[in-house]
Biopython code that builds the backbone (N, CA, C, O; Angstrom):
import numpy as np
from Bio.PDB.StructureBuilder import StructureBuilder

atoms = [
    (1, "UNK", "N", (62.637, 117.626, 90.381)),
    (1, "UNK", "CA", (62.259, 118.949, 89.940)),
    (1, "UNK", "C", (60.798, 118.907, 89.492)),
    (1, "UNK", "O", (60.287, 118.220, 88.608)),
    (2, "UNK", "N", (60.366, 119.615, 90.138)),
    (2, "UNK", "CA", (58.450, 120.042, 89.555)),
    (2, "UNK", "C", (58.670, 120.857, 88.342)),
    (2, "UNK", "O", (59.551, 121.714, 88.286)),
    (3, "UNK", "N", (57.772, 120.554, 87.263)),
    (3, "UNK", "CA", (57.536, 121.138, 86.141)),
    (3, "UNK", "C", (56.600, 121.835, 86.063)),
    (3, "UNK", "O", (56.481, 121.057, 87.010)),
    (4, "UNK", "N", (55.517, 122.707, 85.902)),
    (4, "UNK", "CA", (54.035, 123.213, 86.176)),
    (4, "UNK", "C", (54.209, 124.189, 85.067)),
    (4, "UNK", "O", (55.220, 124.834, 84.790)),
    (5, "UNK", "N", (53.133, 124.187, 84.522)),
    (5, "UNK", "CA", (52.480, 125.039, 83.578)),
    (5, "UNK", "C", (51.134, 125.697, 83.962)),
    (5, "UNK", "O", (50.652, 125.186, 84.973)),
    (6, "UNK", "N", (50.330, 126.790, 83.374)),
    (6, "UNK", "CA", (49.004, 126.679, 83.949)),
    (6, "UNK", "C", (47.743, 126.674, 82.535)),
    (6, "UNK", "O", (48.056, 127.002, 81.391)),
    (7, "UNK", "N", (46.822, 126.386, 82.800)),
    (7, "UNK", "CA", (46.268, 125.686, 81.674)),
    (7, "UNK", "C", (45.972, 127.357, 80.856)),
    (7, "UNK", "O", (45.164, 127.173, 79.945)),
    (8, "UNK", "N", (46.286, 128.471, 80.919)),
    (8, "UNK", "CA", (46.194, 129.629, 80.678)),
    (8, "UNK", "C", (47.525, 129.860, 79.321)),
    (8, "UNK", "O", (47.279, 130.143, 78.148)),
    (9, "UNK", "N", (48.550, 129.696, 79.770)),
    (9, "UNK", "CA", (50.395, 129.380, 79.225)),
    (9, "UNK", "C", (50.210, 128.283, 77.982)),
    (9, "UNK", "O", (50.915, 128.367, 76.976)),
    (10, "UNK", "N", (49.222, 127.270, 78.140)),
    (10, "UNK", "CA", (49.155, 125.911, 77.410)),
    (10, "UNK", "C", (48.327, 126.068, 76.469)),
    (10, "UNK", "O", (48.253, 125.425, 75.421)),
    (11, "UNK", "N", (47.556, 127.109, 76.902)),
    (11, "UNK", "CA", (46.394, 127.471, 75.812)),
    (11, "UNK", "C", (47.018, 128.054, 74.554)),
    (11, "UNK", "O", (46.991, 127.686, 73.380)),
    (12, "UNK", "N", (47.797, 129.454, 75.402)),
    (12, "UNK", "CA", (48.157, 130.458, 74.413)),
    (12, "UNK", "C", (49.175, 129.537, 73.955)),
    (12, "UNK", "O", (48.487, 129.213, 72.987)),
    (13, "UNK", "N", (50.407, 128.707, 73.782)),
    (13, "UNK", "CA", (51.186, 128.599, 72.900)),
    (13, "UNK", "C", (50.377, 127.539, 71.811)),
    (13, "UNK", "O", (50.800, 127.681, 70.664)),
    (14, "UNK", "N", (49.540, 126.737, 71.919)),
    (14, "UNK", "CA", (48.453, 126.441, 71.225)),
    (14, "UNK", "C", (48.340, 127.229, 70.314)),
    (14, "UNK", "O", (49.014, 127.236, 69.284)),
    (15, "UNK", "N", (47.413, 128.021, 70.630)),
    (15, "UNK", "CA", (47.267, 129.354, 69.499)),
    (15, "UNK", "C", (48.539, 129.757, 68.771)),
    (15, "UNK", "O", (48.801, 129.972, 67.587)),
    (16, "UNK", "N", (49.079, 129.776, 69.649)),
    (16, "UNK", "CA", (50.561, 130.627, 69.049)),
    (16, "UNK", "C", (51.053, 129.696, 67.816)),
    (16, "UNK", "O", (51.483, 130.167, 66.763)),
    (17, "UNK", "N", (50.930, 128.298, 68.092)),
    (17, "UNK", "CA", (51.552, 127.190, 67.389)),
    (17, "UNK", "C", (50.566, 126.961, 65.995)),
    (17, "UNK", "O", (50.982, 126.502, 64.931)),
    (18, "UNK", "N", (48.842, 127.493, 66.334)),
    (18, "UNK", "CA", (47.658, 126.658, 65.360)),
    (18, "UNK", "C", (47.903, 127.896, 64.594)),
    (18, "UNK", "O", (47.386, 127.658, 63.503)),
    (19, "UNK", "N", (48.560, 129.458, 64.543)),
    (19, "UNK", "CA", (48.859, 130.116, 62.943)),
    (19, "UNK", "C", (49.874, 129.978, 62.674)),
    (19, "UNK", "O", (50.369, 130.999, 62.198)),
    (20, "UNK", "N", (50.812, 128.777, 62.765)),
    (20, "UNK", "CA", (51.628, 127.837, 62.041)),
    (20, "UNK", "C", (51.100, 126.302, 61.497)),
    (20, "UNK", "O", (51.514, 125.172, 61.756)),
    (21, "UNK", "N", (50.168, 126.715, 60.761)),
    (21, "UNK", "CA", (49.707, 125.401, 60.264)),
    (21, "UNK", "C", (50.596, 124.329, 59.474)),
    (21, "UNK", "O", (50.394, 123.151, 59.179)),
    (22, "UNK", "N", (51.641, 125.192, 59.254)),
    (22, "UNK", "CA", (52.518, 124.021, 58.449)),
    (22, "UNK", "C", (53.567, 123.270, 59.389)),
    (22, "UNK", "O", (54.532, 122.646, 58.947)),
    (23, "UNK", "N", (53.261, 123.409, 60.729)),
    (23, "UNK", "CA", (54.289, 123.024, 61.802)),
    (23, "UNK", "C", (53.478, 121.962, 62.617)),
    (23, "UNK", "O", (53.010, 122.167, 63.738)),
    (24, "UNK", "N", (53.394, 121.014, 62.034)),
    (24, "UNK", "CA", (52.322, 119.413, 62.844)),
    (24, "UNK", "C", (53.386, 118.955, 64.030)),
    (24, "UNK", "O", (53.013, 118.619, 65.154)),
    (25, "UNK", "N", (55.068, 119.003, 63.508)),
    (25, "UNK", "CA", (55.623, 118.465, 64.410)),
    (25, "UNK", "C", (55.857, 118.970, 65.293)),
    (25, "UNK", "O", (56.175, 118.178, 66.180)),
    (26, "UNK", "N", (55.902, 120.829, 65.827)),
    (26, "UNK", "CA", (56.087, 121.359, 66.908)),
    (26, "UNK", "C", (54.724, 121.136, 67.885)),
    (26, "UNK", "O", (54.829, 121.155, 69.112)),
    (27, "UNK", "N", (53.471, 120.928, 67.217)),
    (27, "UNK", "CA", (52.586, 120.434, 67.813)),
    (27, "UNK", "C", (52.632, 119.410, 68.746)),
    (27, "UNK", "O", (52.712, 119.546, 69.967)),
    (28, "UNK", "N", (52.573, 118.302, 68.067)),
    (28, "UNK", "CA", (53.400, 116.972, 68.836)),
    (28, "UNK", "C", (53.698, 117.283, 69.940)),
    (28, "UNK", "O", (53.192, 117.029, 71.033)),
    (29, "UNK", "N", (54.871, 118.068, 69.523)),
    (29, "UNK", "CA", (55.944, 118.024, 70.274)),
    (29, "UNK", "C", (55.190, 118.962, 71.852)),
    (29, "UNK", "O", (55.104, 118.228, 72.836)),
    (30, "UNK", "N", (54.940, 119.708, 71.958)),
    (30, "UNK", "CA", (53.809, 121.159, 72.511)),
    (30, "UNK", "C", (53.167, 120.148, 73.114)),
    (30, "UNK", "O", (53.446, 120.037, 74.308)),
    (31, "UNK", "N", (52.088, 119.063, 72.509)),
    (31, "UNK", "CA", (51.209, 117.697, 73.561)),
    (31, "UNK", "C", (52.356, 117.221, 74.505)),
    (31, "UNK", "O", (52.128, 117.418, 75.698)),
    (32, "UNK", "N", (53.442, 116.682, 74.225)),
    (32, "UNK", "CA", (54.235, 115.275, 74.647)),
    (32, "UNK", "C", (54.891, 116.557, 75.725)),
    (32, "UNK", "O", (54.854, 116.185, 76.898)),
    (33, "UNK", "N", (55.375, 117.732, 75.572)),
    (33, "UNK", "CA", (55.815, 118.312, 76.244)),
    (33, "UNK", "C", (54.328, 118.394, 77.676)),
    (33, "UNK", "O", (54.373, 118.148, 78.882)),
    (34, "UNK", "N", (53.628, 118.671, 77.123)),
    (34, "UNK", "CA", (52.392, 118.796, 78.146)),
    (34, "UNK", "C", (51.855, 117.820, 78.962)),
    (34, "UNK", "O", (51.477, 117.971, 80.124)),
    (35, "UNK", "N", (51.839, 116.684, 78.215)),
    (35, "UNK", "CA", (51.515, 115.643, 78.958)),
    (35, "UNK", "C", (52.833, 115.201, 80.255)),
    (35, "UNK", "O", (52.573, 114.333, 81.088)),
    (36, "UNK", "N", (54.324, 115.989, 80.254)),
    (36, "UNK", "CA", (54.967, 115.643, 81.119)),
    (36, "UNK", "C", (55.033, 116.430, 81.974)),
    (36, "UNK", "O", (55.852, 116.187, 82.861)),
    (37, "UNK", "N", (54.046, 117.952, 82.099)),
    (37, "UNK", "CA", (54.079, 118.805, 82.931)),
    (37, "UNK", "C", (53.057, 118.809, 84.585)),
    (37, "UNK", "O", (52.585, 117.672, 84.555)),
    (38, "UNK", "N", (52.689, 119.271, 85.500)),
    (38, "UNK", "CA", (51.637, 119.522, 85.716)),
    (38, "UNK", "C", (50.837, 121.005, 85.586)),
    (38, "UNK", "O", (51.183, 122.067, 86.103)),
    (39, "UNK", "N", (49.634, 120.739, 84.713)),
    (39, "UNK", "CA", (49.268, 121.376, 84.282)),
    (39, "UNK", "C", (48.173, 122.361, 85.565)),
    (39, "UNK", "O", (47.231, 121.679, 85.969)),
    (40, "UNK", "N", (48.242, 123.708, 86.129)),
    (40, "UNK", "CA", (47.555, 124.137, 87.580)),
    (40, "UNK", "C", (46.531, 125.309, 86.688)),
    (40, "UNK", "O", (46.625, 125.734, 85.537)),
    (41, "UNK", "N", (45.611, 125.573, 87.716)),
    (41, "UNK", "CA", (44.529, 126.340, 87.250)),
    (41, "UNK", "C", (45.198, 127.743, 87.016)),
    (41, "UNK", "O", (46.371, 127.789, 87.386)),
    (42, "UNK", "N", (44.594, 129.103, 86.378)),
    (42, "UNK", "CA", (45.388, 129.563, 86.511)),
    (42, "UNK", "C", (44.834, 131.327, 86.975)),
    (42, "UNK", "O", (43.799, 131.785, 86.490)),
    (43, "UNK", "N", (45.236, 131.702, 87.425)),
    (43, "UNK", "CA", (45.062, 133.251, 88.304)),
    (43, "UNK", "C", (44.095, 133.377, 87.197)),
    (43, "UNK", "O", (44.230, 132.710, 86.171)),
    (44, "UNK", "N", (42.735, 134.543, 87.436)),
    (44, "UNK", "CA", (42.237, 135.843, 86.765)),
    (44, "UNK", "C", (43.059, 136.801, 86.589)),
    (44, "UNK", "O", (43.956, 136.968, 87.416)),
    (45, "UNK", "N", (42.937, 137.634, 85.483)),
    (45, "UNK", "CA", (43.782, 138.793, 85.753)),
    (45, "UNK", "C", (42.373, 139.878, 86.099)),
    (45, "UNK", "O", (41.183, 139.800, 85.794)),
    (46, "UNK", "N", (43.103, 140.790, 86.806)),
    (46, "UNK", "CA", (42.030, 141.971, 87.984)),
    (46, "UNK", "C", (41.878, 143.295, 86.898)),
    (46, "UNK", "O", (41.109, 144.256, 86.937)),
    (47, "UNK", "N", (43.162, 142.850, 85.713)),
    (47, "UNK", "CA", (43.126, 144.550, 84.731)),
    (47, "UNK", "C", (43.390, 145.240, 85.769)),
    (47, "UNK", "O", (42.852, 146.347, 85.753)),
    (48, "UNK", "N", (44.416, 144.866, 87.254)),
    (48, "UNK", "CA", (44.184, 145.991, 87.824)),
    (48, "UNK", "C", (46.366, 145.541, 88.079)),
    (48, "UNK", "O", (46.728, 144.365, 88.041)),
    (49, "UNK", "N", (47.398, 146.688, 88.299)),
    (49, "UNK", "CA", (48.247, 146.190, 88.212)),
    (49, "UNK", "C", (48.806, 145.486, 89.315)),
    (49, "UNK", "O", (48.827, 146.023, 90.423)),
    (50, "UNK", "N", (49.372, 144.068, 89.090)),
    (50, "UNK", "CA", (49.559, 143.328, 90.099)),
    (50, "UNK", "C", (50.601, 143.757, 91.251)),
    (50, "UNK", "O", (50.563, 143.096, 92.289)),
    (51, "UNK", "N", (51.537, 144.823, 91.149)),
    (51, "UNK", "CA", (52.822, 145.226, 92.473)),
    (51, "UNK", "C", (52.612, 146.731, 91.717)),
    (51, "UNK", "O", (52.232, 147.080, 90.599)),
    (52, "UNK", "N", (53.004, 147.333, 92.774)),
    (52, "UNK", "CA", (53.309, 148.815, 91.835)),
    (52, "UNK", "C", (54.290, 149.067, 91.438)),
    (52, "UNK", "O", (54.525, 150.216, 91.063)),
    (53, "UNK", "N", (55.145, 148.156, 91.382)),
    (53, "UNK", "CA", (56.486, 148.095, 90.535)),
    (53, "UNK", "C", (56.334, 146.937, 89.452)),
    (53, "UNK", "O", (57.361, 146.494, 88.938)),
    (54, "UNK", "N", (55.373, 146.548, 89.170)),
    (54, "UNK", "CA", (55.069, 145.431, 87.974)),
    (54, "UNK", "C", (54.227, 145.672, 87.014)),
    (54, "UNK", "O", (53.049, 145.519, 87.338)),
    (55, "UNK", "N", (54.472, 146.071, 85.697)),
    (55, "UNK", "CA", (53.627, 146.627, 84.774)),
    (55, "UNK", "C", (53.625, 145.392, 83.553)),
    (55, "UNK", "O", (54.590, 145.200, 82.813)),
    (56, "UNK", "N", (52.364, 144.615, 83.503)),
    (56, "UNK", "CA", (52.417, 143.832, 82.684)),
    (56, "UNK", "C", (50.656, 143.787, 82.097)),
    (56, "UNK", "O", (49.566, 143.923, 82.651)),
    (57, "UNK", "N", (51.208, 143.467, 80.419)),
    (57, "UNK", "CA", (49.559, 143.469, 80.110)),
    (57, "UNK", "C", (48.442, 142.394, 80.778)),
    (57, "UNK", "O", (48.696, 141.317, 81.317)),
    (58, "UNK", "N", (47.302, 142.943, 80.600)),
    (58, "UNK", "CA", (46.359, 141.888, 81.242)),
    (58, "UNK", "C", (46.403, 140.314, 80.781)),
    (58, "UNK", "O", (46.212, 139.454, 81.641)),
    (59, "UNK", "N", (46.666, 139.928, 79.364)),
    (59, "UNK", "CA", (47.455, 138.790, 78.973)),
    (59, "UNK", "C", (48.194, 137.941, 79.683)),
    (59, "UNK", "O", (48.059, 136.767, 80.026)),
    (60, "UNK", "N", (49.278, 139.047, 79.886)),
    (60, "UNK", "CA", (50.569, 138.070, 81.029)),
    (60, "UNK", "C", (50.181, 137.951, 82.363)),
    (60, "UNK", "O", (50.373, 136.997, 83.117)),
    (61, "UNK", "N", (49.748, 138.762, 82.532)),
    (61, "UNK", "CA", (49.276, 138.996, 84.285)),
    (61, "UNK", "C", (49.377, 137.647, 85.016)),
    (61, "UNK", "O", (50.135, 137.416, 85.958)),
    (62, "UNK", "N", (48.249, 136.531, 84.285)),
    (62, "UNK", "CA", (47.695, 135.032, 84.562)),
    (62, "UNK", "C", (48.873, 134.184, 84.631)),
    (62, "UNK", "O", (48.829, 133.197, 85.366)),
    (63, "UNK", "N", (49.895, 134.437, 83.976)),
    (63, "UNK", "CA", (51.510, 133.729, 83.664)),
    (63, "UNK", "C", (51.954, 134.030, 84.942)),
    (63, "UNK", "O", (52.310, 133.190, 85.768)),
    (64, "UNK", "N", (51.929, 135.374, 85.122)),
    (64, "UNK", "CA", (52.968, 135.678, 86.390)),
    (64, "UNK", "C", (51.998, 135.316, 87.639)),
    (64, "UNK", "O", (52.367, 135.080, 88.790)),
    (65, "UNK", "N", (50.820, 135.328, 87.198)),
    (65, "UNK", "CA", (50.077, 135.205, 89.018)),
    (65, "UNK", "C", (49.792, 133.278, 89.197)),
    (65, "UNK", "O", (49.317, 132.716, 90.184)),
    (66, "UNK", "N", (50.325, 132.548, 87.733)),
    (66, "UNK", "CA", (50.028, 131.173, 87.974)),
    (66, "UNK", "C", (51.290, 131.077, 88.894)),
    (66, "UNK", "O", (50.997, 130.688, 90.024)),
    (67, "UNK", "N", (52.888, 131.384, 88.658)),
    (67, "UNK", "CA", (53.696, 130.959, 88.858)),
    (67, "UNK", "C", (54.227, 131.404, 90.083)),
    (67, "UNK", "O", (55.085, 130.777, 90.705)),
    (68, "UNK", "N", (53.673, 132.612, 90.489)),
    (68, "UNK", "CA", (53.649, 132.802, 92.363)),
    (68, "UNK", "C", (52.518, 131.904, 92.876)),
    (68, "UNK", "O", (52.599, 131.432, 94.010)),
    (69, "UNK", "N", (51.573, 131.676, 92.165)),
    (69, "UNK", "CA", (50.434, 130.578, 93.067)),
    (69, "UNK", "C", (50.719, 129.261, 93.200)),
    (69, "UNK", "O", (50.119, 128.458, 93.915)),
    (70, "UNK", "N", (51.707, 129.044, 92.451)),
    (70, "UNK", "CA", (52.501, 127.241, 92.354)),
    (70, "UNK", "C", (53.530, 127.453, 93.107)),
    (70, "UNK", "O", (54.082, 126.404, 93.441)),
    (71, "UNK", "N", (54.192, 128.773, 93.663)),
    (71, "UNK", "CA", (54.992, 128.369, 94.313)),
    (71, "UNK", "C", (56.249, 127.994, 93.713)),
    (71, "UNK", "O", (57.117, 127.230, 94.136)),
    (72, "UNK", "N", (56.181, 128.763, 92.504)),
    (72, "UNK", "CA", (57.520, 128.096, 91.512)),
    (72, "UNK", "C", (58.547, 128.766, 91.536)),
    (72, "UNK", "O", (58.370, 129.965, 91.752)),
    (73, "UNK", "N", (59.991, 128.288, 91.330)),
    (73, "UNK", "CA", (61.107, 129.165, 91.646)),
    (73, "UNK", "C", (61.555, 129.872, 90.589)),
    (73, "UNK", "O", (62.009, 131.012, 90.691)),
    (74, "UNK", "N", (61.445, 129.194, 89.453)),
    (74, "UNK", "CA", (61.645, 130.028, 88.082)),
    (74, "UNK", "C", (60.031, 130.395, 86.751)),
    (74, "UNK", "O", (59.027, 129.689, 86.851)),
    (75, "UNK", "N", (60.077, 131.098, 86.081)),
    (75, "UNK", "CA", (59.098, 131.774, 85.229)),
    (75, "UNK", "C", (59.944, 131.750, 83.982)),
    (75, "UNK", "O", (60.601, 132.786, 83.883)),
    (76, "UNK", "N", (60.103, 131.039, 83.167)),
    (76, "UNK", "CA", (60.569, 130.771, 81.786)),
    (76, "UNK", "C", (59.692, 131.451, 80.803)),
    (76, "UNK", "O", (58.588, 131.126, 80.364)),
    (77, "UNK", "N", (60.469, 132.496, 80.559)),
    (77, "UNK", "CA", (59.073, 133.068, 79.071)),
    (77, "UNK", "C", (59.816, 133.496, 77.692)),
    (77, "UNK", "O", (60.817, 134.162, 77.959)),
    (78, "UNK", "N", (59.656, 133.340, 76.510)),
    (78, "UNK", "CA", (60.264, 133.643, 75.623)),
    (78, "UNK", "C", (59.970, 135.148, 75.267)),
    (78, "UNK", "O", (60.527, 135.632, 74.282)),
    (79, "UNK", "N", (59.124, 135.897, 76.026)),
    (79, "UNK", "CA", (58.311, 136.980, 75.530)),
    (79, "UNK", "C", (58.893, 138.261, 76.067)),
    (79, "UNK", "O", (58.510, 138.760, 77.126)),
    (80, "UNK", "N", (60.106, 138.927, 75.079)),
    (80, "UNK", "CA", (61.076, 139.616, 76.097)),
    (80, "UNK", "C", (60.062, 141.238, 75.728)),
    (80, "UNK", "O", (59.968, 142.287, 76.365)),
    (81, "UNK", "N", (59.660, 140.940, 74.880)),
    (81, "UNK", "CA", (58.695, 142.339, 74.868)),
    (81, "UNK", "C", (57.773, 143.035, 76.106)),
    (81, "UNK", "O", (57.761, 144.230, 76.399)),
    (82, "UNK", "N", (56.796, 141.653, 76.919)),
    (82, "UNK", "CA", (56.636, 141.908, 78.069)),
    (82, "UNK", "C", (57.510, 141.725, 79.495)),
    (82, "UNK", "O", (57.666, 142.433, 80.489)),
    (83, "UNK", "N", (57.988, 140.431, 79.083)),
    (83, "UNK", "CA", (58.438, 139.567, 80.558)),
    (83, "UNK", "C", (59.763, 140.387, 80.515)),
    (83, "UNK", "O", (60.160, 140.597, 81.661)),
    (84, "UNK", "N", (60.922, 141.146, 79.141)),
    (84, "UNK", "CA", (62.246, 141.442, 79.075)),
    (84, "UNK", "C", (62.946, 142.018, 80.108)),
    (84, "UNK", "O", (64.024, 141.667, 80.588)),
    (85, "UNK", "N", (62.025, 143.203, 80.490)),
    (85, "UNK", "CA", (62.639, 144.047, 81.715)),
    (85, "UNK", "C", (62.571, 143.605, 82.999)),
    (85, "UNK", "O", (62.677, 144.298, 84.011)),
    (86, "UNK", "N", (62.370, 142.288, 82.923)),
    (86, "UNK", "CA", (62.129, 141.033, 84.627)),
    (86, "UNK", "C", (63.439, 140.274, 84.357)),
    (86, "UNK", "O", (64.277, 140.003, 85.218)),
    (87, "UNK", "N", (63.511, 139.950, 82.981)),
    (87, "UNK", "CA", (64.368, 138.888, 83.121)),
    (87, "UNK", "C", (65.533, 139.010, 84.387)),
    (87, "UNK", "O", (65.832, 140.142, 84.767)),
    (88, "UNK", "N", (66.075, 138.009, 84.923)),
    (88, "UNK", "CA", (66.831, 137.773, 85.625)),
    (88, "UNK", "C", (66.324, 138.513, 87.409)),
    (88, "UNK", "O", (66.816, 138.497, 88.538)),
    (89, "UNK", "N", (65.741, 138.784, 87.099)),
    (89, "UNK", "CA", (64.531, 139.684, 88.583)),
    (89, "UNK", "C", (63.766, 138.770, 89.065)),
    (89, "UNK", "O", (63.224, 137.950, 88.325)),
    (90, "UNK", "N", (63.565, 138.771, 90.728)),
    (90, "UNK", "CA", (62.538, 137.923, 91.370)),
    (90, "UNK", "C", (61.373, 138.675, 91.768)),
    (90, "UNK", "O", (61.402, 139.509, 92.673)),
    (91, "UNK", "N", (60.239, 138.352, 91.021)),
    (91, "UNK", "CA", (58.860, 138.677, 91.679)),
    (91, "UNK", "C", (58.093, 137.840, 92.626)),
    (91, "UNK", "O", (57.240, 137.029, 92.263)),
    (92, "UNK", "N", (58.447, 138.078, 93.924)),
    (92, "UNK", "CA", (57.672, 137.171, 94.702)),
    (92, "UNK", "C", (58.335, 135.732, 94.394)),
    (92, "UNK", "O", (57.817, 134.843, 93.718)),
    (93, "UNK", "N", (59.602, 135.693, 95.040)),
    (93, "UNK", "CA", (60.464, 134.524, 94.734)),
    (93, "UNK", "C", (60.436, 133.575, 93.563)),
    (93, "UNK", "O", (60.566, 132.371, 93.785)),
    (94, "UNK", "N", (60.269, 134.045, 92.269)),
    (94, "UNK", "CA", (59.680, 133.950, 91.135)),
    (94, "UNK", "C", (61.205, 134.574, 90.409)),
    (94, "UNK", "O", (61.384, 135.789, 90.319)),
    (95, "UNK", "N", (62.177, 133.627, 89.953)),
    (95, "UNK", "CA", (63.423, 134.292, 89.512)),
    (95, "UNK", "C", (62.582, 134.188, 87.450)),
    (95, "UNK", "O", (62.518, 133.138, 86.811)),
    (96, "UNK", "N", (62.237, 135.176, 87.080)),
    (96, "UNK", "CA", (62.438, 135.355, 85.320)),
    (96, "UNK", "C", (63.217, 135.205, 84.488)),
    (96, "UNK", "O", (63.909, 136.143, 84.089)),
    (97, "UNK", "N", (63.305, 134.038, 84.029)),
    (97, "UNK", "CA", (64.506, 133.916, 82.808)),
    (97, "UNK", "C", (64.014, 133.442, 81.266)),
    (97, "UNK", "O", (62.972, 132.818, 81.068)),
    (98, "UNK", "N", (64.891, 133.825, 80.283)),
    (98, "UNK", "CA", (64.725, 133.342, 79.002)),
    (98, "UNK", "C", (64.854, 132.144, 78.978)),
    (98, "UNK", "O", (65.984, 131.833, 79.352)),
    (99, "UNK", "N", (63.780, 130.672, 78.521)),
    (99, "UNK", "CA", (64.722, 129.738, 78.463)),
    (99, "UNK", "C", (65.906, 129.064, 78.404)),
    (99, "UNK", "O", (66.236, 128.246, 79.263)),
    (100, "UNK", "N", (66.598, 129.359, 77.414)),
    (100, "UNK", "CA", (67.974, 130.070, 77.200)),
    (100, "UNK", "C", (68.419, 130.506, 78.315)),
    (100, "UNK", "O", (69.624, 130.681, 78.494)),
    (101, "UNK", "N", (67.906, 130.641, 78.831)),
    (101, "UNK", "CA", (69.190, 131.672, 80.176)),
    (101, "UNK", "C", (68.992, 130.712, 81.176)),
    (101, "UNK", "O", (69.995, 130.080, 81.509)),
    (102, "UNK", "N", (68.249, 130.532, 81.565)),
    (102, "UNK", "CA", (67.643, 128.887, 82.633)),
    (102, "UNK", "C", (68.576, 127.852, 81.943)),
    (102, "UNK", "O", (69.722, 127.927, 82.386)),
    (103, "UNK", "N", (68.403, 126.897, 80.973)),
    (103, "UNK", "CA", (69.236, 126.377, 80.476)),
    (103, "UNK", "C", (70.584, 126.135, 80.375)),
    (103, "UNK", "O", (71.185, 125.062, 80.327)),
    (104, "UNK", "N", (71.066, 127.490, 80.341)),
    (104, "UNK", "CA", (72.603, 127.622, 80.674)),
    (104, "UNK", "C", (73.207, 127.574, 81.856)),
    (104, "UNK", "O", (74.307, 127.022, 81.911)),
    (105, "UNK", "N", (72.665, 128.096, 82.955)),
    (105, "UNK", "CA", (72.274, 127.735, 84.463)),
    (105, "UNK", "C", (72.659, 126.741, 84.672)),
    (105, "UNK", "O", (73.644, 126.277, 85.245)),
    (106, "UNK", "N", (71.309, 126.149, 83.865)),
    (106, "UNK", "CA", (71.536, 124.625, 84.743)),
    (106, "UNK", "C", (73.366, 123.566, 84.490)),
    (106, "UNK", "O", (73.936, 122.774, 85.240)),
    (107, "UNK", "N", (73.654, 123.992, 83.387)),
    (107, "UNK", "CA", (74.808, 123.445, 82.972)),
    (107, "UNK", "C", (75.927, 123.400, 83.197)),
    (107, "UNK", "O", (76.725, 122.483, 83.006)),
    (108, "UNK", "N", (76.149, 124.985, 83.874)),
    (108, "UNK", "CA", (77.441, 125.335, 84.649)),
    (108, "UNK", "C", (77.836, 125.154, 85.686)),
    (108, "UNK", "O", (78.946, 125.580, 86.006)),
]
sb = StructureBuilder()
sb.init_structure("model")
sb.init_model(0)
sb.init_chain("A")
sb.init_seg("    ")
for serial, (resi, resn, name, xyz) in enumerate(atoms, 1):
    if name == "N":
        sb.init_residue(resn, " ", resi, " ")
    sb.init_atom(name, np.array(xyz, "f"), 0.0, 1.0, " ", f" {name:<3s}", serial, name[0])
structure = sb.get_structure()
């Protein structure tokens, strides 16, 4: 199984993780997770909307255009505010799931 992230995804949970300063070990954990991924360049976003059935902020855009440019079969996002109304939907053979929901998948 290929793992891929894009250095865009790696950035932001960075951030997301550095205004939790009291959390050193999810950090860690965020490197060691990274260092086992491959990490791919990652789309511009155009600010312009990517399908005319796909409405996502200019933010996510780079998430969803890394993971059709890798060629990846799933898009894992915790972010149901944007990604929510995809979940379980394929964009460009791109199936969207909650971690959590991938996870359980795999188990059954």
């Amino acid at each position: 199984m290929r793992r891929v992230t894009s250095v865009y995804a790696a950035e932001e949970a960075r951030r997301n993780l550095s205004r939790h300063l009291s959390r050193p070990k999810q950090r860690e954990d965020l490197e060691e997770l990274l260092g086992s991924v491959e990490v791919i360049a990652t789309a511009p976003s155009t600010g312009q909307p990517l399908f005319s059935t796909i409405e996502l902020p200019d933010k996510d855009q780079p998430i969803l255009l890394a993971a059709i440019g890798a060629w990846a079969t799933h898009l894992l996002s915790g972010d149901f505010q944007h990604f929510g109304s995809y979940y379980g939907k394929r964009i460009e053979g791109v199936l969207i799931l909650t971690p959590g929901d991938y996870l359980s998948s795999r188990t059954e």
